[in-house]
MIDREN-189065 format. One line per 4 residues: number of its first residue (from 1); their letters; for each residue z, y, x of C-alpha. Coordinates in nm, 2 decimals. Layout:
// residues N
NUM) a) Z/Y/X  ...
This chain:
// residues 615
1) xxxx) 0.67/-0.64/4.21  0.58/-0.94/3.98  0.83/-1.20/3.91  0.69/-1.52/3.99
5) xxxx) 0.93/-1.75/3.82  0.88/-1.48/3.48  0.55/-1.56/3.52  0.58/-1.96/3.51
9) xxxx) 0.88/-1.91/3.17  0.62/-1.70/3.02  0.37/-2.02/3.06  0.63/-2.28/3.00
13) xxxx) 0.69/-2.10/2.62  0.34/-2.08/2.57  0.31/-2.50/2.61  0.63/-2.53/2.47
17) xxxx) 0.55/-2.36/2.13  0.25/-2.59/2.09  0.44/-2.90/2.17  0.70/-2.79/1.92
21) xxxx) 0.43/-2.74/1.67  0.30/-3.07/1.72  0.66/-3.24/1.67  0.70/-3.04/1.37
25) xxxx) 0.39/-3.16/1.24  0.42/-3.49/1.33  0.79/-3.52/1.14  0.63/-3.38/0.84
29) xxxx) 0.36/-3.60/0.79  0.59/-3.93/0.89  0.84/-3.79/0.58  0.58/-3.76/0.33
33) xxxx) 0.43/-4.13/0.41  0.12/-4.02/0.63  0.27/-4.00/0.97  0.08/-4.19/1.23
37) xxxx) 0.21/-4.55/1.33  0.25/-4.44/1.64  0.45/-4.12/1.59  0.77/-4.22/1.76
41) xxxx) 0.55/-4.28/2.08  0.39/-3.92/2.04  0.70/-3.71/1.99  0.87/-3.89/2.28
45) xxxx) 0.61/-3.83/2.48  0.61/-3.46/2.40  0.95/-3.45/2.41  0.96/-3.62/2.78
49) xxxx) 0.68/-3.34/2.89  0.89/-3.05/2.73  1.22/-3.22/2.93  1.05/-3.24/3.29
53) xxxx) 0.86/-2.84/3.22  1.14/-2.68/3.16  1.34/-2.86/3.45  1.07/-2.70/3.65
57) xxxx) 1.08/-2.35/3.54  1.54/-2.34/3.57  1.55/-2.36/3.16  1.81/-2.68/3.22
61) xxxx) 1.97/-2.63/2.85  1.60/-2.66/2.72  1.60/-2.94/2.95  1.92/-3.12/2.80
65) xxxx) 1.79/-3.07/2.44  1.47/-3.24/2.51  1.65/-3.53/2.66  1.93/-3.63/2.37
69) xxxx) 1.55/-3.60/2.14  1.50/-3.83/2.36  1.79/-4.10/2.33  1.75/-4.03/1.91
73) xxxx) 1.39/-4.13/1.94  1.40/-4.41/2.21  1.57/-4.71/1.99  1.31/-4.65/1.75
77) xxxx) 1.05/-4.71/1.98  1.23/-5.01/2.09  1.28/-5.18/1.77  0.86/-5.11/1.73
81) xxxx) 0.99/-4.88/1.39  0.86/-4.58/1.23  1.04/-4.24/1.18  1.29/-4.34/0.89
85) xxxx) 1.24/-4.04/0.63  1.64/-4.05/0.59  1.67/-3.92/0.95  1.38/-3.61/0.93
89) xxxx) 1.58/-3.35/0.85  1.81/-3.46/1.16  1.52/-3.42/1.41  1.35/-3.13/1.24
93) xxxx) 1.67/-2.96/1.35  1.66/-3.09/1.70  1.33/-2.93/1.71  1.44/-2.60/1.58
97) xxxx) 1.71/-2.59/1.78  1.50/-2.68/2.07  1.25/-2.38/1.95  1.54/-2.15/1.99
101) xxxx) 1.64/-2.20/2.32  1.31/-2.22/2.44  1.13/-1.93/2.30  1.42/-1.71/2.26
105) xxxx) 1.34/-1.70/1.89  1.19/-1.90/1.58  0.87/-1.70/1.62  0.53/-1.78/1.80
109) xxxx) 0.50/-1.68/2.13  0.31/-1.40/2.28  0.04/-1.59/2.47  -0.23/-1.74/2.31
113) xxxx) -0.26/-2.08/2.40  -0.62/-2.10/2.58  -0.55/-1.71/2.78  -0.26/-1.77/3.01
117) xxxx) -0.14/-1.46/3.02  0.14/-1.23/2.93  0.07/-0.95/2.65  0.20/-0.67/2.88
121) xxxx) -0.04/-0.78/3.11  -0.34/-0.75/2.91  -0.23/-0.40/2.80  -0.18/-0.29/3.14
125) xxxx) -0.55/-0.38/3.20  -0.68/-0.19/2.92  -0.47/0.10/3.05  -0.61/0.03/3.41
129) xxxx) -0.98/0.04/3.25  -0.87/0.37/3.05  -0.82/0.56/3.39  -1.10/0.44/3.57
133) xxxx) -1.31/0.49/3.30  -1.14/0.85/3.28  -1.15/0.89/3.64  -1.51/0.83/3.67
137) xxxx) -1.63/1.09/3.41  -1.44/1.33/3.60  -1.63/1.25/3.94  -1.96/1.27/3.71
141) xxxx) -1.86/1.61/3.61  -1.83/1.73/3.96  -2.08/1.60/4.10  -2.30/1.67/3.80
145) xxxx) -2.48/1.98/3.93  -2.62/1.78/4.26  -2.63/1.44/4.13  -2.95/1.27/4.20
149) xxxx) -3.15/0.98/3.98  -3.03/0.72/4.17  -2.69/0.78/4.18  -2.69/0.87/3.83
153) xxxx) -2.86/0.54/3.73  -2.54/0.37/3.96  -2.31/0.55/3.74  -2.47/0.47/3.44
157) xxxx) -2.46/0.06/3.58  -2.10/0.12/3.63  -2.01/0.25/3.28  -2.20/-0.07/3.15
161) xxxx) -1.95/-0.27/3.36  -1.67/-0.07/3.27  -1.74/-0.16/2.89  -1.79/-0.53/2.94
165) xxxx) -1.46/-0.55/3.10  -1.29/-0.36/2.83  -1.42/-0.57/2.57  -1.33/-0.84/2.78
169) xxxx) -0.94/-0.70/2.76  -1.00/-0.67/2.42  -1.07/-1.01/2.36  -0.77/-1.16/2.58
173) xxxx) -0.55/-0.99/2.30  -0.68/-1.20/2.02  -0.51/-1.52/1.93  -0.61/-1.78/1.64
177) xxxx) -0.39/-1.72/1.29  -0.35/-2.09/1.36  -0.09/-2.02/1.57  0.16/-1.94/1.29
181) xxxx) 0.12/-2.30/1.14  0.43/-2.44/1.23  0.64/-2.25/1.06  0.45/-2.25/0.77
185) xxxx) 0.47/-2.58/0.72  0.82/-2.60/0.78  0.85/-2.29/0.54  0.67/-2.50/0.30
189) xxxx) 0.93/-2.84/0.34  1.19/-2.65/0.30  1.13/-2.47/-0.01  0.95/-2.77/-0.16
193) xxxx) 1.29/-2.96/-0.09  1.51/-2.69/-0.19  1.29/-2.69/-0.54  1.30/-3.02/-0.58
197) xxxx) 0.92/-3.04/-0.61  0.61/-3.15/-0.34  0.37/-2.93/-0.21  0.16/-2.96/0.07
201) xxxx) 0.00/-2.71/0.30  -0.37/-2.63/0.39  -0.44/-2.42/0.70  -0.83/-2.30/0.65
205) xxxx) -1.00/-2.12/0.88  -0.68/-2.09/1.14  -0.91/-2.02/1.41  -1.00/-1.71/1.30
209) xxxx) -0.86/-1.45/1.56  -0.65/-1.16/1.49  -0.47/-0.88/1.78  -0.17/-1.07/1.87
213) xxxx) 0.01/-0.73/1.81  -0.03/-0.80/1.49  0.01/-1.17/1.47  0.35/-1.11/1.61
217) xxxx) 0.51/-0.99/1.33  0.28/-1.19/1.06  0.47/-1.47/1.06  0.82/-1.31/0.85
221) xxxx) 0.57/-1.18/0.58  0.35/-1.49/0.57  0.73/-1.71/0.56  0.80/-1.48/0.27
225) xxxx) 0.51/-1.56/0.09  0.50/-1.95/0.13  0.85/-1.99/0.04  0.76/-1.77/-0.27
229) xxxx) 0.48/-1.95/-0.36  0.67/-2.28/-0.38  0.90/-2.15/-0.55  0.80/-1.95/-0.82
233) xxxx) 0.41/-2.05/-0.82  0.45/-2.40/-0.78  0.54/-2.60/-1.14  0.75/-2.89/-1.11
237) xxxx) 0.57/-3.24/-1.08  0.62/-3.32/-1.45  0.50/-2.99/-1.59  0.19/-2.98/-1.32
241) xxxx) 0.11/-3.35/-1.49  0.10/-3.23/-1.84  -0.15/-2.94/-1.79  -0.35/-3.20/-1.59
245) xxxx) -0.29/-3.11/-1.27  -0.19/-3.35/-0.96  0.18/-3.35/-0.89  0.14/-3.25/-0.56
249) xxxx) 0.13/-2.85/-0.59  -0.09/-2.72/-0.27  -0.08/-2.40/-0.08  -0.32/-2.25/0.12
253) xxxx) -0.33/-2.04/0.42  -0.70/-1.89/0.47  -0.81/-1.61/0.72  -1.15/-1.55/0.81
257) xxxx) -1.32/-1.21/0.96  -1.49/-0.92/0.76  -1.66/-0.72/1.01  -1.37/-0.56/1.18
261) xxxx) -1.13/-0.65/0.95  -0.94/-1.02/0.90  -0.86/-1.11/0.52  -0.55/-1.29/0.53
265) xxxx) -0.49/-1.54/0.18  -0.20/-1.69/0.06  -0.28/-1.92/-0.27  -0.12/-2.13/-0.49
269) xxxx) -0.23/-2.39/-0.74  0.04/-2.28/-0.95  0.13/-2.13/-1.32  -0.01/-1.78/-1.20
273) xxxx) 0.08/-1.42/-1.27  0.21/-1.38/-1.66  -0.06/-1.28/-1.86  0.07/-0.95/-1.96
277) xxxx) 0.10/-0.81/-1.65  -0.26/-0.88/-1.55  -0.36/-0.66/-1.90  -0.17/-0.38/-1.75
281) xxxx) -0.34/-0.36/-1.38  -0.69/-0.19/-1.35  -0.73/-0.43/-1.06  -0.62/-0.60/-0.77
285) xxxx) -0.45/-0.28/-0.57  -0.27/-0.21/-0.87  -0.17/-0.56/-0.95  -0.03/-0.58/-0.60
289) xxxx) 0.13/-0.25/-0.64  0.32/-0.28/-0.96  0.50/-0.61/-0.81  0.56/-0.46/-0.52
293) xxxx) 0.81/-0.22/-0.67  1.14/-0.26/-0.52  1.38/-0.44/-0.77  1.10/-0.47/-0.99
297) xxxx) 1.19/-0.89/-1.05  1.47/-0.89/-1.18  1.69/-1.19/-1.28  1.57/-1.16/-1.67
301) xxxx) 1.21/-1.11/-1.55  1.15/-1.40/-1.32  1.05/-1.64/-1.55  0.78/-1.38/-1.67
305) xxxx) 0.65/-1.24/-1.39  0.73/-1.63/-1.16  0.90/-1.41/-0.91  0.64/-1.23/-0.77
309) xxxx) 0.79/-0.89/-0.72  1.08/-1.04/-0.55  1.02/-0.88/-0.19  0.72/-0.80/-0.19
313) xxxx) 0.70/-0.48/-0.14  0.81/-0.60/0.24  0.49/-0.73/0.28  0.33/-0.45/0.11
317) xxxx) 0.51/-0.20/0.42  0.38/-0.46/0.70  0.01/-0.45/0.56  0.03/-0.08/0.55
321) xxxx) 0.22/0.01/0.88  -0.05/-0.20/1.03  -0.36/-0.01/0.88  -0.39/-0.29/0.62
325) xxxx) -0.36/-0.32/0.25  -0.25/-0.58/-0.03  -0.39/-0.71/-0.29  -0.30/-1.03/-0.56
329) xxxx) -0.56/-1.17/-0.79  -0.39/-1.42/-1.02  -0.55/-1.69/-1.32  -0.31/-1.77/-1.54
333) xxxx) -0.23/-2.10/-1.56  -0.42/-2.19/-1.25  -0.30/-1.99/-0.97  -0.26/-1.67/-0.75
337) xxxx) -0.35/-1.51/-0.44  -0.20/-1.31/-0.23  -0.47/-1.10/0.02  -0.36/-0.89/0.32
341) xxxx) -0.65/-0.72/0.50  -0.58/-0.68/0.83  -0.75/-0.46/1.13  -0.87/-0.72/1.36
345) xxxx) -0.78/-0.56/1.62  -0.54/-0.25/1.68  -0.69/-0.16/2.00  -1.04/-0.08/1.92
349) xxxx) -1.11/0.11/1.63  -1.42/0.29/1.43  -1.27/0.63/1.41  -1.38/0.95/1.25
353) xxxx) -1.35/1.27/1.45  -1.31/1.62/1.42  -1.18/1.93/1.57  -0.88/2.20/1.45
357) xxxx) -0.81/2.47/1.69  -0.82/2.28/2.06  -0.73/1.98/1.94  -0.96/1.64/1.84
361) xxxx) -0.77/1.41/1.60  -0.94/1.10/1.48  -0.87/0.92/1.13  -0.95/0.53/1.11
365) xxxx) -1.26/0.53/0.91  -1.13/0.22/0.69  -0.88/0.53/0.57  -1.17/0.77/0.48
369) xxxx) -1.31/0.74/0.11  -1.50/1.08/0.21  -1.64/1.42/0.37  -1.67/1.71/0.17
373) xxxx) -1.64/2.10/0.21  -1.31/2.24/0.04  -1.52/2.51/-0.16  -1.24/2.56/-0.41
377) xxxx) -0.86/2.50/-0.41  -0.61/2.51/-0.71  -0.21/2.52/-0.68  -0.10/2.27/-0.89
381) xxxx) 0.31/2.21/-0.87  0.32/2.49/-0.61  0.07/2.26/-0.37  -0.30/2.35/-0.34
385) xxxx) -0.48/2.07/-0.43  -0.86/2.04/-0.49  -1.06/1.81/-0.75  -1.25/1.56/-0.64
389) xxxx) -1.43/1.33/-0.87  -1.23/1.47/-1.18  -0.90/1.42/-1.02  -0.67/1.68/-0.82
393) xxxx) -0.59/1.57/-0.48  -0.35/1.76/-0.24  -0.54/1.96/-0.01  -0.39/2.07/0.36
397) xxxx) -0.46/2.22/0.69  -0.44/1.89/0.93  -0.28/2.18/1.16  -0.04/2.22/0.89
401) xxxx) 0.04/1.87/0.86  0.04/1.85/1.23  0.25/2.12/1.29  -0.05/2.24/1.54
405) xxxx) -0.14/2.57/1.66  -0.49/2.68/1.56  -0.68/2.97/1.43  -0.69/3.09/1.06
409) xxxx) -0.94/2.82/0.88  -1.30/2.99/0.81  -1.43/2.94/0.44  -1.51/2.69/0.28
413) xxxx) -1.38/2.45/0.61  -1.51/2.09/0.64  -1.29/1.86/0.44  -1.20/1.48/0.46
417) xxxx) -1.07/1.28/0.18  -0.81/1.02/0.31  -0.72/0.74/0.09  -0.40/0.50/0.22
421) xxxx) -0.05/0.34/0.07  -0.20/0.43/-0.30  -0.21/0.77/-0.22  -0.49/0.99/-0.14
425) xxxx) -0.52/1.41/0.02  -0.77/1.60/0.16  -0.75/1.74/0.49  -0.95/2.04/0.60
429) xxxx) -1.07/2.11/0.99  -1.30/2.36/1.20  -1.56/2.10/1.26  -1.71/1.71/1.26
433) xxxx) -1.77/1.54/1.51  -1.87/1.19/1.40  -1.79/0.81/1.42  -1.72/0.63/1.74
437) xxxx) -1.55/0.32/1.83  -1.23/0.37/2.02  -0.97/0.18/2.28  -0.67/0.29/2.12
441) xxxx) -0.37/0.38/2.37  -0.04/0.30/2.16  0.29/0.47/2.27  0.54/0.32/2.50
445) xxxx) 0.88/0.22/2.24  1.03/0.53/2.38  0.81/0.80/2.24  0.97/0.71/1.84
449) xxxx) 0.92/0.98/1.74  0.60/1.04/1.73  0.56/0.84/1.41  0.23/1.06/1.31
453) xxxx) -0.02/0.93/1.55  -0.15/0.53/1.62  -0.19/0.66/1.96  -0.47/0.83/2.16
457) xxxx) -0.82/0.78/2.27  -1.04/0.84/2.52  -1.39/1.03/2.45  -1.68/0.96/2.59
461) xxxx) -1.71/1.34/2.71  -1.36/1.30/2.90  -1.15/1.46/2.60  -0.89/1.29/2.44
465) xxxx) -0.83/1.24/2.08  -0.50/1.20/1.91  -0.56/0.92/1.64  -0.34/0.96/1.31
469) xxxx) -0.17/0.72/1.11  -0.33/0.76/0.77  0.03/0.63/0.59  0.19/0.89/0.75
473) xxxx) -0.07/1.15/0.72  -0.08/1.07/0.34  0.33/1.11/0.31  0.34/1.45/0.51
477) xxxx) 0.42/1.72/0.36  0.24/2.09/0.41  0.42/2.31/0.60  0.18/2.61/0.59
481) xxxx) 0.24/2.88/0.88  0.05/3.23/0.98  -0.18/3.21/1.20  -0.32/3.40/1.43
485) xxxx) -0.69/3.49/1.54  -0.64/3.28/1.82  -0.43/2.98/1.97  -0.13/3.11/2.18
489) xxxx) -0.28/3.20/2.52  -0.13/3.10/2.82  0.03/3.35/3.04  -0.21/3.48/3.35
493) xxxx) -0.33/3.23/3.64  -0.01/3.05/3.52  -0.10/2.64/3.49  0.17/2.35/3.38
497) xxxx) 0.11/2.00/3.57  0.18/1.70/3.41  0.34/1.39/3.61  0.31/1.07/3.42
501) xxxx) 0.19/0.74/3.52  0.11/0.60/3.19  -0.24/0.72/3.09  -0.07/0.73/2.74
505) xxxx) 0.17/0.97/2.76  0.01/1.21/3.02  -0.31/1.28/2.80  -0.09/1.30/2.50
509) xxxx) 0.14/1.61/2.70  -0.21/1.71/2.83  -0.35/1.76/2.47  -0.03/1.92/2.35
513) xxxx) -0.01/2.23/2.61  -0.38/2.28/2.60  -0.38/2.27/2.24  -0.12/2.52/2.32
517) xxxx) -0.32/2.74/2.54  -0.20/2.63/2.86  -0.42/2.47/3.11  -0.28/2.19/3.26
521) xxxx) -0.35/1.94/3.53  -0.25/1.61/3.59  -0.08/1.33/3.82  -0.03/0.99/3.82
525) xxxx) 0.30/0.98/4.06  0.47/1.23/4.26  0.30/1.22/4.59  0.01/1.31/4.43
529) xxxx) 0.22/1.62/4.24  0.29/1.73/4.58  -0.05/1.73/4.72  -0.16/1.92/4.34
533) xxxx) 0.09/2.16/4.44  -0.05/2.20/4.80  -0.37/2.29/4.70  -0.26/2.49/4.35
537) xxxx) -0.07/2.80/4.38  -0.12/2.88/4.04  0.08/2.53/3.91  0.39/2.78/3.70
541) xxxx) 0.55/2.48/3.61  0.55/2.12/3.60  0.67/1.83/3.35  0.76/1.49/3.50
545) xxxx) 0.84/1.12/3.42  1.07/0.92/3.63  0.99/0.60/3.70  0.64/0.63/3.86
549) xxxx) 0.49/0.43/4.20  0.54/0.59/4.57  0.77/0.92/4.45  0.98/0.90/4.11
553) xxxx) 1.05/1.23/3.95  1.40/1.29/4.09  1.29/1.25/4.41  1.02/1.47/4.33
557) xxxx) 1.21/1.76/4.19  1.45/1.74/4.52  1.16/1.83/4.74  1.02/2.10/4.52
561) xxxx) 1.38/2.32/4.52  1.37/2.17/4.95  1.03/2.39/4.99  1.13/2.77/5.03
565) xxxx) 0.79/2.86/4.87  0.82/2.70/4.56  1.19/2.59/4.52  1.21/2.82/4.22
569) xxxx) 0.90/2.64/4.03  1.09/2.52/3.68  1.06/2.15/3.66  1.07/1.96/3.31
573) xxxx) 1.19/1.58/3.30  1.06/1.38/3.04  1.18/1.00/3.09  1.27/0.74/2.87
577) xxxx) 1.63/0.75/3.11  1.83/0.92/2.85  2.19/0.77/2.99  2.44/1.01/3.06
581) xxxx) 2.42/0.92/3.45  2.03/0.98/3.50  2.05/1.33/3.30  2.33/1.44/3.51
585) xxxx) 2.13/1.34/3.85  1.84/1.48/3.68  2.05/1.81/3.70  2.12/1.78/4.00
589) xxxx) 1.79/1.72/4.17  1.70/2.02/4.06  1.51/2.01/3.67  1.56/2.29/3.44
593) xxxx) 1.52/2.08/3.10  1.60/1.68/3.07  1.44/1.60/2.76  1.47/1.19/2.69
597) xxxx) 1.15/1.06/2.54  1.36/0.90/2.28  1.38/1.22/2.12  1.09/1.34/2.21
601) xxxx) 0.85/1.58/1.97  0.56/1.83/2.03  0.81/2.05/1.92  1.06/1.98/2.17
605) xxxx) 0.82/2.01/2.44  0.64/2.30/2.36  0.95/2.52/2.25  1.10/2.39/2.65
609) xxxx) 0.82/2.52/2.83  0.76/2.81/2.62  1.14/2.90/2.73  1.07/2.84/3.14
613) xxx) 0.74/2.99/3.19  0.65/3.21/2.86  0.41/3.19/2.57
């Protein structure tokens, strides 16, 4: 059942965070000389608001925060005075501190300001849409041989509707990159002061949207690279003068969208990249690359290189774990820029599809430089590779890589040349499928493991496709196997169900055993197991999560050994419960295996129910 009261915090630190902002602001400017007259009446006035909201929501320390801002800022107002710039650093803390204890953290919150609603909830409507959309193409298929116009035109309306409300989902997941302004600028303040020089920063284009699943964690890397910038970019005021520039060093915060990608900028007016180093890079990539190497600015190299290595090679690992990439383009003596290019959105992606064995993977197209057909392969440091364009590039089995079952490859197999992290390999596979735009369904924290795959997605014939993580795909090594003519079969009228209520997680274990050779079916909770096994004598075995609506999996597993028919039917647990307690009651309800999700592999999986029902 929802929380009612979670629901009103998770507003309150929405308003709060912009209110926060605005103080910050507000201080900032009044320091430097430009506040407005009247800024001791504005951050009263948000500091009253944030007082009497968080009263209302139980957040009373919030509440007690707000009101000494208060008693600092009402004198001021009395005696008809501005903000004294002696006494900003004082209140800047107040407002940090007030941050803290209001957001639970010096970050941005997880609501965009103009959707009032919680993250969680908009990914629990894109699964919602995922299984109807799933559910519906099932119906179709059954009905398909008696299906009439008309009703075939009303299911063609509905799958219209069904994609205008997932794009609609889509769109509540976006927030504007100017949400990660206030701490930017007091990123900037501080490093200016710290310096001992003045900079000022420029937010352009900040309302730009970008997946708040990636916004959430932009704001350490963009921190990192404003303090940087100031630091090592930025000249002192006298040395800025001499070369003709304005004291005042300026950086600059610019986003704007590339079709479905978001180019984040951080720029400098400063002394730029040494010379030298730009003679050595072939181009922006590489530039990025070679300062990105860890320990790469060292003490007697900062003065060279103005510190541009330092840590960067943390922002180079968020740009790639997010499907991104980095890039710095540098003029000596005039500046540098620092571009991330960012997916704009991590749950719809223009994939590229194709087929290995029974399974359909899918590779982010951004990731694919080309297709080709592996004609020739040459084992170069005891790896076959293949040439492409003069150069020799790994070459694998994405069943290999995988660690999938599937036939021996035919000749000459369809290739794909994946390019990510500065590396590149070529991947081979029984067939292509095509492009398509995708709803990507990310794993649940639990399933860590499975560090391969961005998640699945749902065809638009009903299949699903496992969609890999080009970084990972690129770092993987081959772990060649004999194969045989055929995947492993599945033992006689023998069928596993599957008992998951995330959409996730029960198509993934769907296209594992059937990749397998099993044939599976599926249920979202275990009433509905029950009634599966009602009307399926064949069901050899089943695999269940825990926590699930109307019958959890304990209680499921008790009344599969309480019916005398089937009380020997092995039973599989896979939960993210991996406490001591829930695997011994797991035990004792019954299941044959207790396998926590938090060690979870295909591996894992595959070898368990191999073991309980046969290959």
């Amino acid at each position: 059942m929802t929380d009612p009261d979670a629901e009103f915090r998770e507003l309150f630190r929405t308003e709060a965070a912009e209110r926060l902002d605005t103080m910050t602001q507000l201080l900032i400017d009044a320091e430097r000389g430009a506040g407005d007259p009247d800024a001791v009446h504005a951050l009263l006035r948000e500091a009253h608001t944030l007082k009497g909201a968080a009263g209302m929501v139980g957040l009373d320390d919030v509440s007690v925060l707000a009101h000494e801002l208060e008693d600092v800022l009402v004198p001021m107002r009395d005696a008809g005075s501005a903000v004294p710039a002696g006494i900003v650093d004082e209140l800047l803390a107040r407002v940090d501190e007030l941050r803290a204890q209001a957001l639970g953290r010096p970050r941005e919150p997880t609501a965009e300001a103009r959707v009032r609603v919680s993250a969680d909830r908009v990914d629990g409507l894109l699964e919602l849409v995922g299984e109807t959309v799933l559910h519906r193409r099932r119906l179709a298929h059954r009905l398909a041989p008696n299906l009439s116009r008309d009703v075939a035109d009303e299911l063609d309306a509905g799958d219209l509707l069904l994609g205008e409300l997932k794009d609609a989902a889509i769109g509540m997941r976006m927030q504007p990159v100017a949400t990660l302004a206030g701490p930017l600028r007091r990123a900037t303040r501080e490093a200016a002061h710290a310096a001992g020089k003045e900079v000022e920063l420029a937010v352009v284009g900040g309302e730009t949207e970008i997946d708040r699943a990636i916004l959430e964690d932009l704001s350490e890397p963009l921190v990192h690279l404003v303090r940087n910038a100031v630091a090592h970019g930025i000249e002192p005021a006298a040395e800025r003068e001499r070369h003709g520039k304005p004291p005042v060093g300026r950086v600059e915060l610019r986003a704007v969208q590339r079709a479905d990608t978001v180019e984040i900028v951080v720029s400098d007016d400063g002394r730029g990249v040494a010379p030298e180093l730009l003679a050595g890079a072939h181009d922006e990539r590489e530039l990025a690359d070679r300062l990105a190497q860890p320990g790469f600015s060292s003490s007697a190299e900062v003065t060279a290189l103005s510190g541009r290595g330092v840590g960067l090679d943390v922002v180079k690992r968020f740009a790639e774990g997010h499907s991104g990439s980095l890039a710095v383009r540098s003029r000596p003596g005039r500046g540098t820029d620092v571009v991330l290019a960012l997916p704009f959105t991590l749950a719809l992606v223009e994939v590229l599809l194709f087929e290995r064995g029974e399974s359909v993977f899918g590779l982010p197209l951004t990731s694919v430089e080309e297709v080709l057909r592996a004609t020739r392969a040459d084992v170069l440091g005891g790896r076959q590779s293949i040439v492409v364009h003069g150069e020799a590039v790994p070459l694998s089995d994405i069943a290999d890589l995988m660690n999938a079952d599937a036939p021996p490859a035919r000749a000459e197999p369809p290739a794909i040349a994946v390019g990510a992290a500065g590396r590149r390999i070529v991947v081979t596979c029984d067939r292509l499928l095509g492009e398509q735009d995708v709803v990507i369904n990310r794993f649940a924290p639990p399933l860590t493991n499975m560090r391969r795959y961005l998640g699945t997605a749902l065809l638009g014939d009903g299949r699903i496709a496992l969609v890999l993580d080009p970084v990972e795909l690129v770092r993987s090594p081959a772990r060649p196997r004999e194969r045989v003519e055929a995947a492993r079969p599945a033992p006689p009228s023998r069928k596993v169900l599957v008992v998951e209520d995330s959409l996730t997680v029960r198509e993934l274990q769907r296209s594992i055993l059937e990749a397998a050779g099993y044939e599976v079916t599926t249920a979202e909770d275990g009433r509905k197991a029950l009634e599966c096994l009602d009307d399926d004598d064949e069901i050899g075995l089943v695999v269940s999560d825990v926590e699930m609506p109307k019958l959890n999996g304990f209680d499921l597993t008790e009344a599969i050994r309480a019916d005398p028919d089937r009380s020997s039917l092995p039973v599989v647990i896979v939960t993210s419960r991996g406490s001591d307690e829930d695997r011994r009651r797991g035990l004792e309800a019954g299941a044959d295996a207790y396998i926590a999700k938090s060690s979870y592999d295909q591996e894992t999986l595959l070898t368990t129910v191999e073991r309980l029902i046969g290959a």
